[in-house]
C-alpha positions as CSV (number, residue, x, y, z in Angstrom):
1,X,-17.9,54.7,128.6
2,X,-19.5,54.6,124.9
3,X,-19.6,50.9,125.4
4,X,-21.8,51.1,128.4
5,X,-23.9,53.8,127.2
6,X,-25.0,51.4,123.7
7,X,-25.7,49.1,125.9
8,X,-27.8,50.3,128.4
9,X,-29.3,53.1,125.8
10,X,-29.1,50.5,122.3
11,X,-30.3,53.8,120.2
12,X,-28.8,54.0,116.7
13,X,-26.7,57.2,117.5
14,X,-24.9,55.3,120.6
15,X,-24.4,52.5,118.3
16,X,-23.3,54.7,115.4
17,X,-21.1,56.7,117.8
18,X,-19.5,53.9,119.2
19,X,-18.5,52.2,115.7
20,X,-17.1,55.0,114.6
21,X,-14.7,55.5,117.9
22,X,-13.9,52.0,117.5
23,X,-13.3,52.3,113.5
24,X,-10.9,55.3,114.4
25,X,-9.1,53.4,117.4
26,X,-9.0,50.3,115.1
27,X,-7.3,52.5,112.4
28,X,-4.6,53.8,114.8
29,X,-3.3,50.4,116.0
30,X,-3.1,49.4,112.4
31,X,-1.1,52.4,111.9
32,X,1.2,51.6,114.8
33,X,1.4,48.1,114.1
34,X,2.6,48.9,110.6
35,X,4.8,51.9,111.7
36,X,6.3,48.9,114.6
37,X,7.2,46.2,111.7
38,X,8.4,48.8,109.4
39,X,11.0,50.0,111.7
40,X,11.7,46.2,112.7
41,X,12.2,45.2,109.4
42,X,13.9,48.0,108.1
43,X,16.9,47.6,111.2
44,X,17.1,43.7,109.8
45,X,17.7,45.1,106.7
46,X,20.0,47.2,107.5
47,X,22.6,45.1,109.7
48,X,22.2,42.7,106.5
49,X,23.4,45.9,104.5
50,X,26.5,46.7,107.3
51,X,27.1,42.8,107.0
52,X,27.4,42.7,103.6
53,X,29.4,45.6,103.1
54,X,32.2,44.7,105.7
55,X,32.5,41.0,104.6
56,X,32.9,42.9,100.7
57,X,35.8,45.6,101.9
58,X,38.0,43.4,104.1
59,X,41.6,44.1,104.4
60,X,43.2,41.5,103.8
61,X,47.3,42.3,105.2
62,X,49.2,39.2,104.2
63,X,48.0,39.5,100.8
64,X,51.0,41.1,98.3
65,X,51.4,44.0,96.5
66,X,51.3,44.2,92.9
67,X,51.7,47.7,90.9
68,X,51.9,48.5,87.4
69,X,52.5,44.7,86.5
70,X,56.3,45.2,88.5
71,X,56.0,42.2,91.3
72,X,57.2,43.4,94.3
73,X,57.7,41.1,97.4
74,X,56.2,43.0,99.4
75,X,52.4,42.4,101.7
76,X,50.3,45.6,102.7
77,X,51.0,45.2,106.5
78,X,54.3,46.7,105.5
79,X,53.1,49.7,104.3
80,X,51.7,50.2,107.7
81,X,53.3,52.6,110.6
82,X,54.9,51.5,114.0
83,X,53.4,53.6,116.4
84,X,57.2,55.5,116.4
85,X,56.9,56.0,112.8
86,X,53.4,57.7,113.2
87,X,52.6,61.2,112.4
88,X,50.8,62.0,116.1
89,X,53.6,60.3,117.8
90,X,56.1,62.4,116.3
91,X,54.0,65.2,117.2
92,X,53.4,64.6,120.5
93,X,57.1,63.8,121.4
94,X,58.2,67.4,119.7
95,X,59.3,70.3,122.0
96,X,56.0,72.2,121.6
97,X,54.5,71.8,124.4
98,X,51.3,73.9,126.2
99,X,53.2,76.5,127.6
100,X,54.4,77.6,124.6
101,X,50.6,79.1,124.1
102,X,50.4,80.3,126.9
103,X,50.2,84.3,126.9
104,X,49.2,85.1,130.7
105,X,52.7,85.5,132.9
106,X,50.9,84.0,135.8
107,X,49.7,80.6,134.6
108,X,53.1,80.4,132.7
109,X,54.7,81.0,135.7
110,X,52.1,78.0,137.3
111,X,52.6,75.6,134.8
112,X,56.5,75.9,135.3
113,X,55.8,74.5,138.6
114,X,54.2,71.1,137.6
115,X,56.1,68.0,136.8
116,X,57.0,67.1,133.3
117,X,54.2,64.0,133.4
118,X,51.6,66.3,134.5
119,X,52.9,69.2,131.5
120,X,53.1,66.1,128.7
121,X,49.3,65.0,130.5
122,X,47.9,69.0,130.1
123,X,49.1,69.1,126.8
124,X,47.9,65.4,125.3
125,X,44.1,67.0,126.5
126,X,44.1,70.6,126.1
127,X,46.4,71.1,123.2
128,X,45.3,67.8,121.6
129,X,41.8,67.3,122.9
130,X,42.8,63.9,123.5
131,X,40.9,61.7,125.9
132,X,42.1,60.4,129.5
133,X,42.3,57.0,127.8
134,X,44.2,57.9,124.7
135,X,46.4,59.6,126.7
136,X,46.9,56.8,129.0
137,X,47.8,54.7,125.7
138,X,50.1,57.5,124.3
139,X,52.3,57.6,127.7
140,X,51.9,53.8,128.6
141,X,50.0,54.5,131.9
142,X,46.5,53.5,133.4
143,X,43.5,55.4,132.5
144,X,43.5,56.2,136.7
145,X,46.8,57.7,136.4
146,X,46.5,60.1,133.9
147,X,42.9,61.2,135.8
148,X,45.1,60.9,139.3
149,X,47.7,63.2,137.6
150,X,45.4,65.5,135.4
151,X,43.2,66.4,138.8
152,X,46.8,67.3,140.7
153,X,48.1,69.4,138.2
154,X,44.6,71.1,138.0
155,X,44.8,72.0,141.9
156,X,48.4,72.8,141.7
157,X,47.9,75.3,138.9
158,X,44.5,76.4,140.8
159,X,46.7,76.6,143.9
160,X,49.6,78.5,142.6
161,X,47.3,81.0,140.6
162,X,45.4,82.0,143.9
163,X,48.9,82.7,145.4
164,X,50.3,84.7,142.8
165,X,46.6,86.9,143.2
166,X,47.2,87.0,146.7
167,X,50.5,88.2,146.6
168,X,49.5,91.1,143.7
């Protein structure tokens, strides 16, 4: 629109006006432009960084271990737990179990009606916000039967609640 008016008006305000609007839009694409390879640059940089940093703190298993000048024939992959040796497994396989924390008679009373994969499946998620896929890995199951057996215990609890209001 300036552009047409300079031209068909050449006055020195229409040309001053329009090198100015063109000065400022100039300056803004510079500004992106920079902005564009700063942020391009500074991501290169910084996967060079992550790079750098993992190939520097590599654990290396096989290697052995060696304290306090004592040589012991030992390599660091033995330090490390079996998954029946870990903490959380112990945990999870302990008698405490969801309805332990449970304080309303009526979903006690629910829950003692669901299966003991469906109780150990509550429990992994609600009592130890785990996902459907670490549960699946903690229980040795597909991802599809823990969500299969997490939506039945859901409607059977559901279910058995509604009937105990019903009855009341």
């Amino acid at each position: 629109m300036l552009f047409n008016k300079a031209i068909q008006e050449p006055t020195s305000y229409n040309e001053e006006k329009l090198n100015t609007s063109f000065a400022r839009y100039y300056r803004k694409v510079k500004i992106i432009n920079y902005i564009s390879n700063l942020i391009y640059y500074y991501s290169i940089d910084f996967d060079k960084k992550l790079s750098k940093n993992s190939s520097r703190q590599l654990l290396i298993l096989d290697s052995s271990t060696k304290s306090d000048g004592n040589d012991l024939n030992s390599v660091n992959k033995d330090f490390l737990l079996t998954s029946k040796e870990d903490l959380t497994y112990k945990s999870f396989n302990n008698n405490n179990s969801i309805k332990e924390q449970i304080i309303n008679q009526n979903i006690y009373y629910a829950l003692s009606h669901l299966s003991p994969k469906q109780l150990k499946i509550l429990d992994l998620i609600y009592s130890y916000n785990c996902s459907n896929k670490e549960v699946a890995k903690i229980l040795n199951e597909s991802e599809q039967t823990i969500s299969y057996n997490h939506k039945k215990a859901i409607e059977k609890l559901r279910n058995r609640i509604n009937k105990e209001r019903k009855i009341q």
